[in-house]
C-alpha positions, 0 to 999 in steps of 0.5 A, spaced: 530 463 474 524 465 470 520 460 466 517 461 460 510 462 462 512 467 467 516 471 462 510 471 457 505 473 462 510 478 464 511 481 457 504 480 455 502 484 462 506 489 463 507 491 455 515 491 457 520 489 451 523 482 454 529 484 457 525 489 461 520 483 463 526 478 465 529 485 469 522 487 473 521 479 476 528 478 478 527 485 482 521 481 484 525 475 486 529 478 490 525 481 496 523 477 501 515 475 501 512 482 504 504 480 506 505 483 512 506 490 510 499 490 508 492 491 511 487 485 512 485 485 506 490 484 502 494 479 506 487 475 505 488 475 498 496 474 498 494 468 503 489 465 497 494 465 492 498 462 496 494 457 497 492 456 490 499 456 487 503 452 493 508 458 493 510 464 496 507 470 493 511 477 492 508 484 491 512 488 487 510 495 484 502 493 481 503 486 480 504 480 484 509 474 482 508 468 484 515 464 486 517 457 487 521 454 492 528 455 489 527 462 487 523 461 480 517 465 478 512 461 475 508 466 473 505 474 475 499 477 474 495 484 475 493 487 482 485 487 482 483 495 483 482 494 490 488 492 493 492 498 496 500 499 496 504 502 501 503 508 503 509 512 501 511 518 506 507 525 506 510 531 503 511 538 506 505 541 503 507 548 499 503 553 502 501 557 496 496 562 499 499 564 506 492 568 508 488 563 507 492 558 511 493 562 517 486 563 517 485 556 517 489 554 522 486 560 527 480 557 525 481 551 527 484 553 533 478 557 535 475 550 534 480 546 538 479 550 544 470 550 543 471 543 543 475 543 549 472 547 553 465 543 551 468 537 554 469 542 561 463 544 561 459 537 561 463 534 566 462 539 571 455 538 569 456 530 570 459 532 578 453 537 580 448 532 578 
């Protein structure tokens, strides 16, 4: 169920026409509460607005719906800039110039094996003195 307020908020925030609005909150409805997801950060804040309002906060797409008992949105607001959404997967990369990446992965390689063999070297100088 959505309230007025939150239909208003969400077209006004969104920039969605009103079926558009009234579809985004009830996907957001329909997840579970996800602050677990996120760093500390973000679930501090998710956590304060839970506190403010007396309800369950929901992050969906770049927003955060707050959700009252009985699966009501009472209203919706923006994510501050700082706040991070999941990551999604990495891609493969294409490799676009293939000299320059056999070159750094040599490269690195070659670093790899300095390192290592820096490590060595200190910890037989640790033994003898």
């Amino acid at each position: 169920m959505i309230t007025n307020h939150a239909l208003q908020r969400a077209k006004e925030r969104t920039g969605f026409n009103t079926e558009d609005s009234e579809r985004l909150i009830i996907s957001a409805i329909n997840r579970v509460g996800n602050a677990g997801v996120f760093d500390v950060k973000e679930r501090e804040y998710l956590k304060r607005r839970e506190d403010q309002e007396g309800c369950r906060t929901v992050v969906h797409k770049k927003y955060c719906f707050i959700i009252a008992d009985g699966d009501v949105c009472v209203t919706m607001y923006n994510l501050p800039s700082w706040f991070k959404l999941k990551k999604s997967k990495p891609r493969k990369q294409k490799i676009k110039n293939v000299r320059m990446y056999l070159q750094n992965i040599r490269q690195s390689e070659l670093e790899n094996d300095l390192l290592e063999y820096l490590k060595v070297d200190n910890y037989e100088r640790c033994l003898v003195s």
